[in-house]
C-alpha positions as CSV (number, residue, x, y, z in Angstrom):
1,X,5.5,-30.0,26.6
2,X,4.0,-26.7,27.9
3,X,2.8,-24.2,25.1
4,X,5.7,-21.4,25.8
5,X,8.2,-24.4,25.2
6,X,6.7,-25.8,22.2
7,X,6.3,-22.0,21.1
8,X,10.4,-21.1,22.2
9,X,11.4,-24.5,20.2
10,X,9.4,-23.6,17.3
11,X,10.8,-19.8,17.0
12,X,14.6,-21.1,17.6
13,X,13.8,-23.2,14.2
14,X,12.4,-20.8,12.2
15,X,15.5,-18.3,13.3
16,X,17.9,-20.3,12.4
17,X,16.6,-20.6,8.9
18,X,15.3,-16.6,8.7
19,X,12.0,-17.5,8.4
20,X,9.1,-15.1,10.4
21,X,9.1,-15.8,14.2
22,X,5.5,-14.9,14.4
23,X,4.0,-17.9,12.6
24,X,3.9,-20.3,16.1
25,X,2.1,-18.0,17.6
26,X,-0.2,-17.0,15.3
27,X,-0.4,-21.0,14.5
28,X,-1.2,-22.0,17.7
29,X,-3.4,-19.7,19.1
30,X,-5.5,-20.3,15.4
31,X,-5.5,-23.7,16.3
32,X,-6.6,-23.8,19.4
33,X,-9.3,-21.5,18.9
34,X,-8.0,-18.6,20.9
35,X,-7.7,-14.8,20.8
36,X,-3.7,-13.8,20.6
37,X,-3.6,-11.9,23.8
38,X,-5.3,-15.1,25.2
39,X,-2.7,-16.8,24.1
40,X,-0.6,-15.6,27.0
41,X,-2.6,-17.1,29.4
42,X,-2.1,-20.2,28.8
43,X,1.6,-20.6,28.3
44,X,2.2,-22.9,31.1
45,X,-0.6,-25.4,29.6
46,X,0.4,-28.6,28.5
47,X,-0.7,-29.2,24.9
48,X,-3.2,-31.3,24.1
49,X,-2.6,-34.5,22.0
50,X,-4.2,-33.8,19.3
51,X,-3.4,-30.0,19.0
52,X,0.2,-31.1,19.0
53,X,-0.2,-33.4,16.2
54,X,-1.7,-30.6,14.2
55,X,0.6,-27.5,15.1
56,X,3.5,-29.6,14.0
57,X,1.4,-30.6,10.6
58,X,0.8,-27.0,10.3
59,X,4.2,-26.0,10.9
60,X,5.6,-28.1,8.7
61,X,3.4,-27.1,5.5
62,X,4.9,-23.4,6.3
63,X,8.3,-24.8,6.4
64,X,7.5,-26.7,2.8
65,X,6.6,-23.0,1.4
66,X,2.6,-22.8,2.1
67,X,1.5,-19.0,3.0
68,X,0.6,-19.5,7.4
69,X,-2.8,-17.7,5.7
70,X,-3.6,-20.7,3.7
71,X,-2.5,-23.3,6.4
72,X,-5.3,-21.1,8.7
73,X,-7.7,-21.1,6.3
74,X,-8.3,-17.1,7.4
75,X,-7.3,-13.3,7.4
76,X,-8.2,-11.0,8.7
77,X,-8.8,-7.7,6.6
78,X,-10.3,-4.4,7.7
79,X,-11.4,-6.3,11.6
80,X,-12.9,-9.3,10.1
81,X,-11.6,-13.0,9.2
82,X,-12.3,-13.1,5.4
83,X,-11.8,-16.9,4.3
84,X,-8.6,-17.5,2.0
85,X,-7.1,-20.7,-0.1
86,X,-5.2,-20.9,-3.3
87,X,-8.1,-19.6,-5.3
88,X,-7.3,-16.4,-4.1
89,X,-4.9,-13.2,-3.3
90,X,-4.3,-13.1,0.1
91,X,-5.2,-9.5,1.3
92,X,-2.5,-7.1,1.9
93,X,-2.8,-4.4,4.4
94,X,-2.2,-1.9,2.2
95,X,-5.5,-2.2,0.4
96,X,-6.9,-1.9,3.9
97,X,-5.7,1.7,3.1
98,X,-7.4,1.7,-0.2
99,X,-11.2,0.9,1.5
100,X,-10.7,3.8,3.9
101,X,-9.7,6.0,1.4
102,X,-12.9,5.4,-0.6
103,X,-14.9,5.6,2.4
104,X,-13.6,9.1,3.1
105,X,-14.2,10.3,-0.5
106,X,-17.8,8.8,0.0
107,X,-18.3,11.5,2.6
108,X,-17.0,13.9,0.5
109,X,-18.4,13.4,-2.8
110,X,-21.8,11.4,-2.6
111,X,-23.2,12.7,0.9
112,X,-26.4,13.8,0.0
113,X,-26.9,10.6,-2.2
114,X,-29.3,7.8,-0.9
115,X,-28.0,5.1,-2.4
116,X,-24.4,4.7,-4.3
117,X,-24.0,2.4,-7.0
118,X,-20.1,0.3,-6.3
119,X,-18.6,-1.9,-8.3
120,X,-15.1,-4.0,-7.7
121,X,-13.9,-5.7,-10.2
122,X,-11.2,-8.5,-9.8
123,X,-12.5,-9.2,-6.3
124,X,-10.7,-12.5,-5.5
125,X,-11.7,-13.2,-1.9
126,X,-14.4,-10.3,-1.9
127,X,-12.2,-8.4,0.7
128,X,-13.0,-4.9,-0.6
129,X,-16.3,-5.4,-1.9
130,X,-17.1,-7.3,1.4
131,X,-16.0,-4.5,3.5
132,X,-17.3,-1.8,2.0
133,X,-20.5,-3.2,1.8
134,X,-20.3,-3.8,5.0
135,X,-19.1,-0.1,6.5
136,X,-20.9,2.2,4.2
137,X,-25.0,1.6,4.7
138,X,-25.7,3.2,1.2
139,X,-23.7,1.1,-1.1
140,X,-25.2,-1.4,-3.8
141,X,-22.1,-3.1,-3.9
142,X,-21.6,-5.7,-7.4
143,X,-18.3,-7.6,-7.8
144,X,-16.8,-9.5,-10.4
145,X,-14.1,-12.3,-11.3
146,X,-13.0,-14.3,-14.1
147,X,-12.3,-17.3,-11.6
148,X,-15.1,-19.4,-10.8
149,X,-13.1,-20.9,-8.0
150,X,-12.2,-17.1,-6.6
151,X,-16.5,-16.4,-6.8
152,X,-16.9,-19.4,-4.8
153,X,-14.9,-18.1,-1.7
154,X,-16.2,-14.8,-1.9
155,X,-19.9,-15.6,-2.1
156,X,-18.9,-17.9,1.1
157,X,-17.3,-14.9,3.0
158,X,-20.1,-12.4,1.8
159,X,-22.4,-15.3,3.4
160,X,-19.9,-15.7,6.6
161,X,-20.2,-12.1,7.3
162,X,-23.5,-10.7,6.5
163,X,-22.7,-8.8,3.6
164,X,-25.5,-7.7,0.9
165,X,-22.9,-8.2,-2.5
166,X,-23.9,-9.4,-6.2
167,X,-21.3,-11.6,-7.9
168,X,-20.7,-11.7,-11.5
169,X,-18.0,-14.7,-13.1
170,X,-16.3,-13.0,-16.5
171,X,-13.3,-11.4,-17.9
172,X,-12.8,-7.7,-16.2
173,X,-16.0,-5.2,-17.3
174,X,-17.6,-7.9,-18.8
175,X,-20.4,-9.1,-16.6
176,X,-20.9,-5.2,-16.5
177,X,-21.5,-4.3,-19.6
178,X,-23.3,-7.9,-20.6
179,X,-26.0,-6.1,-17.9
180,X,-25.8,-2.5,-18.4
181,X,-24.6,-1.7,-15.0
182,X,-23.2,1.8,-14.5
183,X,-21.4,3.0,-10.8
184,X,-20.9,5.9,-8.9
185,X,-17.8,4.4,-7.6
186,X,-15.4,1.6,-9.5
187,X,-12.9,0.2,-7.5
188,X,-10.3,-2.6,-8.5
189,X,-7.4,-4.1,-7.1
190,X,-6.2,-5.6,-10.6
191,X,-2.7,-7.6,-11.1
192,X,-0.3,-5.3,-11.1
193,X,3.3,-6.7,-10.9
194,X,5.1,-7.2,-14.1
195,X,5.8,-10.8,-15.1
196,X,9.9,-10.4,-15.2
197,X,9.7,-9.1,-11.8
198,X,11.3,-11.2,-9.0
199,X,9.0,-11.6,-6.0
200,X,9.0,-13.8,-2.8
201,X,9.3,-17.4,-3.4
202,X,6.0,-18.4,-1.0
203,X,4.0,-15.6,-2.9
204,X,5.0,-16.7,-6.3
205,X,4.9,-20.7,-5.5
206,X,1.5,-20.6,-3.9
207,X,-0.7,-17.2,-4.8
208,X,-2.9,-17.7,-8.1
209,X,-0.8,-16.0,-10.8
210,X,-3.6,-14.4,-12.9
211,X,-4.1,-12.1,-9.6
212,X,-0.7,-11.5,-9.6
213,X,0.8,-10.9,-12.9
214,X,-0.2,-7.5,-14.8
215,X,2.0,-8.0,-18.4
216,X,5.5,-6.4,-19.5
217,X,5.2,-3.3,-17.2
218,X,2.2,-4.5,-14.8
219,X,-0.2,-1.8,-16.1
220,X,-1.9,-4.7,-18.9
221,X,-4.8,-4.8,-16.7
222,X,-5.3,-1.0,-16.3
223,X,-5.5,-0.1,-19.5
224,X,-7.8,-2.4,-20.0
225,X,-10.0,-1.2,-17.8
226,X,-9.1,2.4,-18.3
227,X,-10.5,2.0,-22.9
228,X,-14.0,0.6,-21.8
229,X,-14.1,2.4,-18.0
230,X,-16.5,4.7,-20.0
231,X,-19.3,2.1,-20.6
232,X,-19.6,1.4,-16.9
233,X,-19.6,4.7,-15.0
234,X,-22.4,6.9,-14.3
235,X,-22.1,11.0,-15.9
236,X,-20.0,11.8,-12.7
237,X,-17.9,8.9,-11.0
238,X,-14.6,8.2,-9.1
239,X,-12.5,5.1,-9.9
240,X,-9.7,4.0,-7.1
241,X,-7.5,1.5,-8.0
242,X,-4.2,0.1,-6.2
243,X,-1.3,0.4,-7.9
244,X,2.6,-0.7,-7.9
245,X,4.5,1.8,-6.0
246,X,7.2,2.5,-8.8
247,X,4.4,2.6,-11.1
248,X,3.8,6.5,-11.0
249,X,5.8,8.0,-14.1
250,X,4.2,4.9,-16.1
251,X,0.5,5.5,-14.3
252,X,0.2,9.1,-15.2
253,X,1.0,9.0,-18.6
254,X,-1.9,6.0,-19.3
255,X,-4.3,7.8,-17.1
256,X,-3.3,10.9,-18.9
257,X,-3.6,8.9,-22.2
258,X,-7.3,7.6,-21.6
259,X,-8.8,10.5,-19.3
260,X,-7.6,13.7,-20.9
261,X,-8.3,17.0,-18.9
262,X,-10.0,14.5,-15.7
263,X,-8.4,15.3,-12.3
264,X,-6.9,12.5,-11.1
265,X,-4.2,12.0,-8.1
266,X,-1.8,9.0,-6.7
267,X,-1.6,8.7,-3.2
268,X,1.1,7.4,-0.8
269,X,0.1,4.6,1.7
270,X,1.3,4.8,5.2
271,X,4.9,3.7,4.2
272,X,4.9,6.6,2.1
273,X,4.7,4.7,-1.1
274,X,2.8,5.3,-4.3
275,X,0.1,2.8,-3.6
276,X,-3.4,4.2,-4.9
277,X,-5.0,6.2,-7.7
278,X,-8.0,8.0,-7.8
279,X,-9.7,9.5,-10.8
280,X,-12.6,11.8,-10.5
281,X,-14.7,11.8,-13.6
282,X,-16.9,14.6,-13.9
283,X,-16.6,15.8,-10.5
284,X,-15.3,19.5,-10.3
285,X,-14.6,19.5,-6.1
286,X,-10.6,19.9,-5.7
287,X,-11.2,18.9,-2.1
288,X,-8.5,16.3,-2.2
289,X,-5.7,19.4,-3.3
């Protein structure tokens, strides 16, 4: 069997039962070690033996429910392949949106510091830490999770892709406070969906729930965050957080709540959603109006 037929047969199945079309590709060309636009080169190939064997094993544990970025082991977020299992959040493209949005307001608010003190708590894989870290030169990046298991694939990407991060294990702005650590910048990426909330089947069968689930109305984890945010910022600060995107009316009012009288402002993602807040504590510069 040549790869474009194996690929054809594979797609044909996965149409019939309205599953994504994508996944042999993306499959194969994991498997057999190959970039996708090399991919095209080689569809008149035979397959190999053995790399038969496993794109059917492969395809099979996506047909079963498991997440194609578990069965590769890999995603890839902001240009690099940040290792994922079932320990972790698989990264979304949308917080893709949420690095280069603090990188932008690094420009704009902390220019003429040396060095910026980051922290991002809830880090899971280490995605945004990771990436930050490794596109802004004068971060000290720490990052913290209450799974030991999610610390242990983050310390391996950070190792995997050269990136200078501290990792704390504990509950939210524990490891923080436990060591007096104060930030320019606190990011976090915390569970936001509420838990009567129906979502996909493979996210909610196979994604670790405590990154997932944010109480009743999804903000649980927020306001946590937002009654002790105090004890781990620096005099002037920004926090950026992701949010749910019907989560503005509910957002405002708890930001309003904790930070009375700080500027704050949610911004849309590239779908035009409600996907990110920003607070700026202690810094007077409306540049973002």
């Amino acid at each position: 069997m040549t790869v474009r037929e194996l690929i054809r047969q594979s797609e044909a199945m996965l149409d019939e039962q309205n599953k994504d079309c994508n996944v042999p590709k993306v499959l194969f060309y994991h498997l057999a070690n190959k970039e996708p636009h090399e991919l095209y080169l080689m569809m008149d190939e035979e397959v190999d033996e053995e790399l038969l064997k496993a794109f059917h094993e492969g395809m099979q544990r996506y047909m079963n429910g498991e997440p194609i970025q578990y069965i590769k082991g890999k995603e890839t977020f902001f240009s690099r392949d940040f290792i994922v299992n079932e320990n972790v959040l698989i990264p979304r493209y949308e917080t893709e949106e949420l690095v280069e949005n603090i990188l932008y307001r690094i420009d704009d608010y902390f220019e003429d510091y040396e060095s910026i003190d980051l922290c991002d708590v809830g880090t899971g894989s280490g995605a945004i830490a990771i990436s930050l870290a490794l596109e802004e030169p004068k971060l000290k990046v720490v990052a913290t999770d209450i799974s030991e298991e999610a610390l242990v694939v983050a310390k391996e990407n950070a190792k995997e892709l050269g990136a200078d991060v501290e990792f704390y294990q504990g509950d939210m702005l524990e490891p923080l406070i436990e060591r007096n650590i104060k930030v320019d910048i606190f990011v976090s990426n915390p569970p936001y969906i509420p838990v009567d909330q129906n979502i996909e089947s493979v996210v909610k069968d196979n994604e670790p729930h405590v990154a997932l689930f944010g109480g009743n109305d999804g903000l649980y984890f927020y306001r946590k965050i937002f009654d002790r945010a105090y004890k781990v910022i620096k005099e002037r600060a920004i926090l950026a957080f992701e949010m749910g995107f019907d989560q503005r009316k509910l957002m405002e009012e708890a930001v309003e709540h904790y930070f009375p009288g700080v500027p704050y402002e949610i911004i849309k993602d590239i779908n035009g959603k409600d996907r990110m807040l920003f607070i700026y504590y202690n810094i007077k510069e409306k540049l973002w109006l």
